[in-house]
N, C-alpha and C positions, 0 to 999 in steps of 0.2 A: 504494500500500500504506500501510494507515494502522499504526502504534504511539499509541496517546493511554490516557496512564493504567496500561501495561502490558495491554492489552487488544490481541492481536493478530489481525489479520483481514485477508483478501482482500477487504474491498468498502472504496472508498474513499469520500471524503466524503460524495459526489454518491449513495451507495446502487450505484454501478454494482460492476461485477464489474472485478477488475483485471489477469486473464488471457481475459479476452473470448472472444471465435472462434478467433486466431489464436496465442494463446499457450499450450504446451500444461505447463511448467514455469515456476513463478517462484520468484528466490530471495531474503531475506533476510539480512544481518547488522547485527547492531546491539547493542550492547554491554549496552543498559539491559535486554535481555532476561533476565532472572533467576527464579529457584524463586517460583515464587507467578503470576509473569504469568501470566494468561489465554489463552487459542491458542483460536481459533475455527476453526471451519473447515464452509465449508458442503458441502451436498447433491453438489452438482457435482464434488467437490474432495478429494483426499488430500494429508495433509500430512507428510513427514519434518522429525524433530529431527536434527540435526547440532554434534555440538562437536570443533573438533580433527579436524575428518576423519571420526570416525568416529560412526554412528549411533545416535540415542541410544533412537529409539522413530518409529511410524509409526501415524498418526492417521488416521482416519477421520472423517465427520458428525458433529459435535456440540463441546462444549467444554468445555478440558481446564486445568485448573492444574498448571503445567510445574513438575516435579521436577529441580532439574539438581544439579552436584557439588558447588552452592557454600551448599546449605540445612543439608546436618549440621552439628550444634554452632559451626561457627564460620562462620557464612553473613555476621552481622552485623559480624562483627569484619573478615572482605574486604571488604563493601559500605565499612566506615568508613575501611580502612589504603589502599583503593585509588581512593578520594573519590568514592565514591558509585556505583562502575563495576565491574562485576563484571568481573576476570582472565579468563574462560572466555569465548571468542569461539564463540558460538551462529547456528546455518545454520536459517534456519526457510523451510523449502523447498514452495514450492503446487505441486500436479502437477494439472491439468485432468483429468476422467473423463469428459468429455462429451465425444460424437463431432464432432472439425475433422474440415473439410475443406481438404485438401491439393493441389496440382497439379503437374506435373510436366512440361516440355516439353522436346523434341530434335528431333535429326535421322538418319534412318536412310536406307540407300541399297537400293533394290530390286536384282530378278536385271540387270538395264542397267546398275546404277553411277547409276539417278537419284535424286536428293533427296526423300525424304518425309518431311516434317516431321508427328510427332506428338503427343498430348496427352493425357498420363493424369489423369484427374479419381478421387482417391478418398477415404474416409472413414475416421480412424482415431479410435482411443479406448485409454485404460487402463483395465483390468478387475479389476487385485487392487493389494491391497497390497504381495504378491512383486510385479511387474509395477512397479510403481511405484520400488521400489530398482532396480530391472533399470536403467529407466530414467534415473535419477539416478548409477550408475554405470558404463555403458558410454556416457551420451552426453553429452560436458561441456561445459560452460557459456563461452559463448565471452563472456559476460558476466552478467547478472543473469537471464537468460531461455534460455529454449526455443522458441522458436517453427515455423511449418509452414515458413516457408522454407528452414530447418536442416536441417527432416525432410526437404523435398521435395530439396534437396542429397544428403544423403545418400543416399537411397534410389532418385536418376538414374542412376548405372550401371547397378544390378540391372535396373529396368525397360528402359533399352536395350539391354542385350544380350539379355534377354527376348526384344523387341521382335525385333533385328536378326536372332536366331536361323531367324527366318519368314522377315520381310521380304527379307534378302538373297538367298534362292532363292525369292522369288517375280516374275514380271512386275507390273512397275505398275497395269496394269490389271484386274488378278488378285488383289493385297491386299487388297481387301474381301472379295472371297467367302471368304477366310483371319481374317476380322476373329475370330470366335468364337474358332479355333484361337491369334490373338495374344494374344485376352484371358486367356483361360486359363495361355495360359504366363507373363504377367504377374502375374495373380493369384498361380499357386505362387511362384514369384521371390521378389514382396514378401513375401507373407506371410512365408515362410521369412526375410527377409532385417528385417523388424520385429520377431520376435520373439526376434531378440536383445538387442533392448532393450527388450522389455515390451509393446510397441504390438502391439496387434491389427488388422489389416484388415478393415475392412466392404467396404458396396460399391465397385466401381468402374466404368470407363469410361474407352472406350480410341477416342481417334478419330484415323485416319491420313488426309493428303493429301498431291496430289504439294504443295514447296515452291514451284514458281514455277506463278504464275498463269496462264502462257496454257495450261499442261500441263493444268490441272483446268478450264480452259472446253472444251479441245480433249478432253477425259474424258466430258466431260458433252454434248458433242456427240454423240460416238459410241455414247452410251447412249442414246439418241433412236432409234437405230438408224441411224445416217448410217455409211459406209467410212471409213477410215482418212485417205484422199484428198479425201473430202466434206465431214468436217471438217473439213479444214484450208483449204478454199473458201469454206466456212461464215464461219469464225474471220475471214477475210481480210475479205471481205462485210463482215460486222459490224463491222467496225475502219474501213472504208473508208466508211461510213454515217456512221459518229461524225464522220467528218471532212467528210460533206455530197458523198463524189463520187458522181457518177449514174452511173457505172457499179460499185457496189459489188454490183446483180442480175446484171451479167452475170459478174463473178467469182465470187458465188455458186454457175451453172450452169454456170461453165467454158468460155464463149462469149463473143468477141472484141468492142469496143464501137467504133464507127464514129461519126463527125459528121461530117453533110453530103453523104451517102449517095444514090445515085438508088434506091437500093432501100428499101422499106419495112418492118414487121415487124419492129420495132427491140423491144429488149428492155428497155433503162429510156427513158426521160424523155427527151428533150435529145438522141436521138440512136437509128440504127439498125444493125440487125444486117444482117451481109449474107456472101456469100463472100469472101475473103481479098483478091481479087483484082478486088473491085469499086472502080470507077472514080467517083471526084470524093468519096472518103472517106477520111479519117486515123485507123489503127487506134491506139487512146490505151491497149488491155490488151488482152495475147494471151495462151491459153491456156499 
């Protein structure tokens, strides 16, 4: 944030913007602020005046030569008695209007008690100048900013109980065909739950998986259209490949692996298949 000359402005040296993507409030104090500076303020951007608490005026695009308490009749006589520094300590406040993006992550338990961890992705924006006090006074500055990961703090309850509301009388493998009905109740949640402080909702986007990894390969098996039981032969298979053992086909089918066999018709590599009970063979996986 630059001050140079009484000339106040959100873009700093470089031309860049100094509430970027991620910040959706910034704030200012600085003494030399007085009657006559300049307040800019761009396209993107609404600005509140603040002295003492309380508000003095709220800007919009364009720029403004700041009136404050210290310019009637004896503006000069403070500037001189208090060496050049105006008494009136001034909040010159940038609220971003342009749509951040937000994200928000947990963890919710289906109708079994299992882990699925989910991920809301959405878009917000401020739209008025009511809207913008909203915001500066129900959501306070834990320093000189505002930014999404405040918002997205804030607004992780709402969206999990949302969430959990579905999720926990659904089965795991049933929470997608519920994904619409999640979103939606997501949707009212926040909204309802942003525009107590100004913020509007755009779109969003709501994607749920189990949390541990063999649960969503062993998912995604049975979406193939493989049993419940075929999967998890599958899963085994595949795990035992990674590690190079040759009978990782015959766990796949659920049929015993033999080395050294009088019988032929073996079913991987290095070795064959036979009855239980055949002779000059060492069974190494049984069904």
């Amino acid at each position: 944030m630059a001050l140079t000359r009484q000339v106040i402005t959100s873009l700093l040296r470089d031309g860049t913007d100094a509430l970027g993507t991620k910040t959706l409030a910034l704030k200012i104090i600085d003494e030399s602020i007085v009657s006559g500076s300049l307040l800019t303020v761009e396209s993107n951007h609404f600005c509140v005046l603040k002295s003492r608490g309380a508000v003095l005026n709220v800007y919009e695009t364009g720029q403004y030569a700041l009136t404050t308490p210290d310019k009637p009749i004896i503006g000069s006589i403070v500037q001189g008695f208090f060496g050049g520094s105006s008494p009136w300590v001034y909040e010159v406040i940038y609220i971003n209007r342009s749509k951040l993006l937000v994200r928000s992550a947990g963890v919710a338990t289906s109708a079994e008690m299992a882990e699925m961890a989910y991920q809301v992705d959405y878009y917000i924006h401020v739209d008025t100048k009511e809207a913008a006090l909203d915001l500066i006074t129900h959501m306070p500055f834990a320093g000189t900013m505002i930014d999404t990961q405040e918002i997205s703090d804030y607004a992780g309850p709402a969206i999990e109980q949302a969430i959990n509301q579905i999720v926990q009388l659904t089965k795991m493998e049933h929470i997608n065909e519920h994904i619409t009905d999640i979103r939606e109740s997501v949707k009212v949640h926040l909204t309802e739950f942003l525009a107590g402080y100004g913020i509007l909702l755009n779109d969003l986007k709501v994607l749920i998986v189990p949390k541990d990894e063999r649960m969503r390969e062993l998912i995604s098996l049975q979406a193939i259209g493989l049993t419940p039981i075929e999967a998890v032969r599958y899963y085994l298979a595949l795990r035992m490949a990674e590690k190079g053992l040759v009978s990782a086909p015959n766990a796949a089918v659920g049929l015993p692996f033999y080395i050294g066999s009088q019988f032929g018709g073996g079913v991987a590599s290095g070795g064959t298949a036979g009855p239980s009970g055949a002779s000059g063979g060492s069974k190494l996986w049984a069904e």
